[in-house]
C-alpha positions as CSV (number, residue, x, y, z in Angstrom):
1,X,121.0,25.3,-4.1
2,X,120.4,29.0,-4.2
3,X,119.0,30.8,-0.8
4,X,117.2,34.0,-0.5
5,X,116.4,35.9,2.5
6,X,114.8,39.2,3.0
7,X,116.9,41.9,5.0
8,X,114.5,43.4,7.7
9,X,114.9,46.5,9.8
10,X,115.3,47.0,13.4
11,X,112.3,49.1,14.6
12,X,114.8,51.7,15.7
13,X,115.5,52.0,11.7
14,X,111.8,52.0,11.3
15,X,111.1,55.1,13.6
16,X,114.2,57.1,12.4
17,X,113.4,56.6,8.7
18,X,109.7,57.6,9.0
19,X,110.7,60.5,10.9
20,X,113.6,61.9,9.3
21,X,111.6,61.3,5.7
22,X,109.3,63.3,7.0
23,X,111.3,65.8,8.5
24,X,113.4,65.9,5.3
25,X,110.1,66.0,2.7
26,X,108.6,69.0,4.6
27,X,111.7,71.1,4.6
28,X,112.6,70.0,1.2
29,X,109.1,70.9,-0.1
30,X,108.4,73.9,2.2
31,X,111.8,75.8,2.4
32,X,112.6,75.8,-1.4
33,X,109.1,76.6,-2.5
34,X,109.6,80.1,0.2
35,X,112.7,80.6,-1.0
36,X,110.9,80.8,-5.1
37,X,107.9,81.9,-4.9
38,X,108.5,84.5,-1.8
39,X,111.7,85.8,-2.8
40,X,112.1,88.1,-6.2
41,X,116.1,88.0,-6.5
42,X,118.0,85.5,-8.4
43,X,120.4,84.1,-6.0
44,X,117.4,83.0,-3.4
45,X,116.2,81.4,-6.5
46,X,119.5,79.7,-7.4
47,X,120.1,78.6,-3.1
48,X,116.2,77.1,-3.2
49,X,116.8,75.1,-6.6
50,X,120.0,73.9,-5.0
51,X,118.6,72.6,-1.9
52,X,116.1,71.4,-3.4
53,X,118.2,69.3,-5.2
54,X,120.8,68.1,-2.7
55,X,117.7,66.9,-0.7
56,X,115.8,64.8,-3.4
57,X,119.0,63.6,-4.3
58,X,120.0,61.9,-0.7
59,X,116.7,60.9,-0.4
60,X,117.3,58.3,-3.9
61,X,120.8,57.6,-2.9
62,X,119.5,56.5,0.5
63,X,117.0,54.3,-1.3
64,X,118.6,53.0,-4.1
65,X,121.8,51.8,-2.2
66,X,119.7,50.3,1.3
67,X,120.6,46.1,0.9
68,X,116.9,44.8,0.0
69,X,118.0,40.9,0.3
70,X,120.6,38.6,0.5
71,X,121.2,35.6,-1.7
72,X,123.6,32.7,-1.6
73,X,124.1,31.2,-5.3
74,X,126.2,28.4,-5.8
75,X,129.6,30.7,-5.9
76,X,128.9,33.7,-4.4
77,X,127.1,35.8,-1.3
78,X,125.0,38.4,-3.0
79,X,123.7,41.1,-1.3
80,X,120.9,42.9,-3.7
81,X,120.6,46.6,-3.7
82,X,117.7,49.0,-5.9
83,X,120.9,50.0,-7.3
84,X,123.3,46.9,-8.2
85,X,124.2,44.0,-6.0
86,X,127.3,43.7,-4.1
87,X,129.3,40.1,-4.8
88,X,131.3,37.9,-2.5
89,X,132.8,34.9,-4.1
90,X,132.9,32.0,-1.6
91,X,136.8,31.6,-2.9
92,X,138.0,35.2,-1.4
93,X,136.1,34.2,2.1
94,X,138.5,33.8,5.1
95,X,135.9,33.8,7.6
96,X,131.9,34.1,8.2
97,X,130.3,34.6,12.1
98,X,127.9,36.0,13.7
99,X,128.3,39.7,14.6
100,X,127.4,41.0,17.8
101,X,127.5,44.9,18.0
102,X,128.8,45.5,21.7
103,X,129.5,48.8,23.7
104,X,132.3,49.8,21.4
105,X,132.3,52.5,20.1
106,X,130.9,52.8,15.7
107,X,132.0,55.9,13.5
108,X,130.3,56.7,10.4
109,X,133.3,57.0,7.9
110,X,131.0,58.1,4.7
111,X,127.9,56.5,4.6
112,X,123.8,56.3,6.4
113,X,123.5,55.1,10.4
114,X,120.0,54.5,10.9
115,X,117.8,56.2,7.7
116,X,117.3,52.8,5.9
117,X,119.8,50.8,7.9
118,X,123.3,50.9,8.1
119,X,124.9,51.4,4.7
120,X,128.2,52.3,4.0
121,X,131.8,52.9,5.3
122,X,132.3,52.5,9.2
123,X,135.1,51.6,11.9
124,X,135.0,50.5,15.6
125,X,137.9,49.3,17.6
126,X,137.5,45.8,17.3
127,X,136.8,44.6,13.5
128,X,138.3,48.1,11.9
129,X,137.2,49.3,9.1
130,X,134.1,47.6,7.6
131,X,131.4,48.2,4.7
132,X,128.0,47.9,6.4
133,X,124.6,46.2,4.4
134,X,122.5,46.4,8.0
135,X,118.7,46.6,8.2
136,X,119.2,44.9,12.1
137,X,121.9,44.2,13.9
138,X,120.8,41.5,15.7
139,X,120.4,39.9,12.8
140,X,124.2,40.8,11.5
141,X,126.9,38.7,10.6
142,X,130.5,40.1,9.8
143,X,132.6,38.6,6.6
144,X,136.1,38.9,6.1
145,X,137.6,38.5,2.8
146,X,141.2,37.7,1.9
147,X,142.2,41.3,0.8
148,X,141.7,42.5,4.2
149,X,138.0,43.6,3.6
150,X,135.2,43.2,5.9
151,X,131.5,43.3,5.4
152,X,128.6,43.5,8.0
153,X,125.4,42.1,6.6
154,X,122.5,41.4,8.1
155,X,119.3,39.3,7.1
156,X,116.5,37.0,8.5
157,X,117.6,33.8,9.6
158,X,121.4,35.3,9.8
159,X,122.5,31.9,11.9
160,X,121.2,29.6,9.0
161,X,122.7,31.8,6.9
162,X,126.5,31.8,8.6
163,X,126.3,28.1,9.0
164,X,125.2,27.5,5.3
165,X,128.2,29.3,4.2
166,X,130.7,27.5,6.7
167,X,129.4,24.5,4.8
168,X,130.4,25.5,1.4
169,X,133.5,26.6,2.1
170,X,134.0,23.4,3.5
171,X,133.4,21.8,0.0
């Protein structure tokens, strides 16, 4: 039986994603276009393309890699992206629970903490190192995988979801 479930953001996510959209469309829009239409020399030109750039580019990556909704097939935990999908075969699971993001400390190893979610490399004292798929945390979950990998993903229903895969990896 497959199970879908749509990831939803926190409304912390919300508001930092609205504002730092804006924040980055204005001065993505505003500073380049000074930069070409206000400035005669070639190198201005060359900086305001470039920032240009860098800034529409983030903005896609940020869109294309946040985790849109998580699916369990009859093999696998599927986490679907704009970009690709991310695959966890029941087989490599060691162990599924619920995660509960205490007062410890999180660090951003390469990745996005709050424009879209959670999405990338991170490490706190007590998992380690994890890849992050988070729209909520209080709707989180942490796997961990027999190669030593750990992924934090979050969803609707996240409990249903955690006891739905205890089951199959019962079978």
């Amino acid at each position: 039986m497959i199970i879908e479930e749509r990831v939803e953001r926190s409304q912390y996510v919300k508001l930092i994603t609205w504002i730092v959209s804006f924040i980055i469309l204005m001065a993505g829009i505003v500073f380049p276009v000074l930069i070409l239409w206000v400035n005669q020399d070639m190198m201005s030109k060359v900086i305001g393309a470039s920032v240009l750039c860098l800034i529409f580019f983030t903005l896609i990556f940020t869109v294309a890699y946040q985790p849109r909704k998580l699916i369990l097939s009859e093999t696998h935990i599927i986490m679907e992206r704009i970009l690709g999908q991310v695959y966890i075969s029941y087989s490599d699971i060691i162990d599924i629970s619920l995660y509960h993001r205490e007062n410890v400390a999180e660090i951003r190893i390469f990745g996005i903490g709050g424009l879209g979610g959670y999405i990338g490399k991170f490490y706190n004292s007590k998992i380690g190192f994890y890849t992050a798929y988070v729209g909520d945390y209080s709707q989180a979950f942490l796997i961990k995988i027999n190669n030593r990998e750990k992924y934090v993903m979050s969803c609707r229903h996240a409990e249903k979801i955690v006891e739905e895969v205890k089951s199959r990896l019962k079978q």
